[in-house]
C-alpha positions as CSV (number, residue, x, y, z in Angstrom):
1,X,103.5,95.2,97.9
2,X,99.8,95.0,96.6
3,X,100.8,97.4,93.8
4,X,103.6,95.3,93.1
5,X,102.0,91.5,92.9
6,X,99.4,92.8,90.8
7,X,101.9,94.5,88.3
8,X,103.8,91.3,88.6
9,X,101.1,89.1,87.4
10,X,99.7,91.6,84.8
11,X,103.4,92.3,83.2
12,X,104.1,88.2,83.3
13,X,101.4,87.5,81.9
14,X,101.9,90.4,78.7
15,X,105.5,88.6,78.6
16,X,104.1,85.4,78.3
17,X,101.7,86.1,75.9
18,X,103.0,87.8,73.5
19,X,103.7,85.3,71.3
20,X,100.4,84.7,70.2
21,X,100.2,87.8,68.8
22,X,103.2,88.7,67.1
23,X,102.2,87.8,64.2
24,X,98.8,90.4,64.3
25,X,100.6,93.3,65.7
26,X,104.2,93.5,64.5
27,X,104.9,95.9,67.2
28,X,104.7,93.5,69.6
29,X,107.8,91.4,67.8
30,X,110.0,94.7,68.4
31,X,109.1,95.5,72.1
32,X,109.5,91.2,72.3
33,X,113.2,91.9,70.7
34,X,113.8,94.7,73.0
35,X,112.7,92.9,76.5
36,X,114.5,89.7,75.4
37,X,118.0,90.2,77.2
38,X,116.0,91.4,80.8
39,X,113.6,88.1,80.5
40,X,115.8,87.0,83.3
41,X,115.8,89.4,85.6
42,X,111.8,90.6,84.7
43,X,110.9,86.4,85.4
44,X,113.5,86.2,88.7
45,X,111.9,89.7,90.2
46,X,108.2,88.1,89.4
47,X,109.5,85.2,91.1
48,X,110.9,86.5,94.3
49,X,108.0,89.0,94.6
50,X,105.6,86.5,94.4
51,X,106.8,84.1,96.9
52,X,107.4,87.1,99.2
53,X,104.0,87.8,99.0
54,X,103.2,84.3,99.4
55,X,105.2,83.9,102.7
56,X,103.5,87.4,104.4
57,X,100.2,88.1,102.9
58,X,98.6,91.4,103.3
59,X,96.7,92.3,107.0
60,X,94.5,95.0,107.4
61,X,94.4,96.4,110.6
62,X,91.5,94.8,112.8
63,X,90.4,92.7,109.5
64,X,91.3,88.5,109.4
65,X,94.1,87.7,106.6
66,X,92.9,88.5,103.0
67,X,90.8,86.0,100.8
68,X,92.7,83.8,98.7
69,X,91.3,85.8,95.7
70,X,93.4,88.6,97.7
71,X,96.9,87.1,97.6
72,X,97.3,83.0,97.2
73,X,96.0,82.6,93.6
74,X,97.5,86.1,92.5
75,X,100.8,84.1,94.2
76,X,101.0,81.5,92.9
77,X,100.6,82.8,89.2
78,X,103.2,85.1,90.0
79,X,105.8,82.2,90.8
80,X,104.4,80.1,88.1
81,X,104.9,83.0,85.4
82,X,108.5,83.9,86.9
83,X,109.5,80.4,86.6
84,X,108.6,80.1,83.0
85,X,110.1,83.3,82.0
86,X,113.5,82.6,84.0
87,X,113.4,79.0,83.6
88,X,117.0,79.4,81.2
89,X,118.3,80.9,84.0
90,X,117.0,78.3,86.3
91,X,118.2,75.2,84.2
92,X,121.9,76.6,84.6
93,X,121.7,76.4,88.8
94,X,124.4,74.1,90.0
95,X,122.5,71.2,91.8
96,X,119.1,71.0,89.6
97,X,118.7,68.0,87.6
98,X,118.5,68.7,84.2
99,X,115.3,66.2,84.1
100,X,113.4,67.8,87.0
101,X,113.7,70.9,84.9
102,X,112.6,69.7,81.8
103,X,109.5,68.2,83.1
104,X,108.2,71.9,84.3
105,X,109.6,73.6,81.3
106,X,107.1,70.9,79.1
107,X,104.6,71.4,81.5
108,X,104.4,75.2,81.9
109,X,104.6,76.0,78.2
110,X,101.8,73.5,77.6
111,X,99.6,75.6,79.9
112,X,101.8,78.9,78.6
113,X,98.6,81.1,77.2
114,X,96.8,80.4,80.3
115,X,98.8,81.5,82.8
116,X,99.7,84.7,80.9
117,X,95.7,85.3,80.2
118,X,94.8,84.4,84.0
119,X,97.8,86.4,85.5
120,X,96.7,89.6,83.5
121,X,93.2,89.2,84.7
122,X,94.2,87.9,88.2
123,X,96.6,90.9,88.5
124,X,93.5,93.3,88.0
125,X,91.8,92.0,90.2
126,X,94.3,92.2,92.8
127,X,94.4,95.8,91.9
128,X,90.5,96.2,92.3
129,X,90.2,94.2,95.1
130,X,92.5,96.2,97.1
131,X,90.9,99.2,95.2
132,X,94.8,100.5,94.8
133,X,93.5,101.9,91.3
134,X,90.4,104.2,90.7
135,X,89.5,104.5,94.3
């Protein structure tokens, strides 16, 4: 699961930046076009992963629970990315007010480049914390 909050945040985060550079690197518009009808499912896995990993954080045998570098804020990114990628999918639940909904939606794309910079470099450092890459 370490692998997969880390790839989580760092993917998210690609998603959710991407935007801002569109118009430098056309490329990026045509893998944008190409990801477009899986945004739901990419934000819903990033979202379920992430509280998953929320609920049971990593133990290493005979060492106390991980840091909150190791798991919470890598977490929490995670749910806030998946919510803003899915958050279509999200508005269509039956029993969400439409207002409730709105209010995150304004308030997550306000703070949309952040969280896609900050999950991309919290999702390394997952990685090289729990030294799953070039160890």
């Amino acid at each position: 699961m370490v692998l997969f909050l880390g790839l989580c945040c760092i993917v998210g985060g690609f998603i959710i930046v991407m935007p801002l550079f569109v118009n430098k690197y056309p490329i990026l518009g045509k893998i944008e076009d190409k990801i477009t009808p899986y945004k739901i499912l990419i934000g819903l896995s990033i979202l379920i992963i992430s509280v998953i990993k929320l609920l049971v954080p990593y133990h290493a045998p005979g060492k106390p629970i991980v840091p909150i570098l190791g798991d919470l804020i890598p977490s929490a990114l995670g749910i806030l990315i998946g919510i803003l990628i899915s958050i279509d999918f999200l508005e269509k639940l039956k029993g969400v007010e439409g207002g409730k909904i709105q209010k995150i939606r304004n308030f997550l794309e306000k703070y949309q480049f952040l969280l896609g910079f900050a999950g991309i470099f919290f999702g390394f450092l997952h990685w090289i914390i729990f030294k799953v890459i070039f160890f």
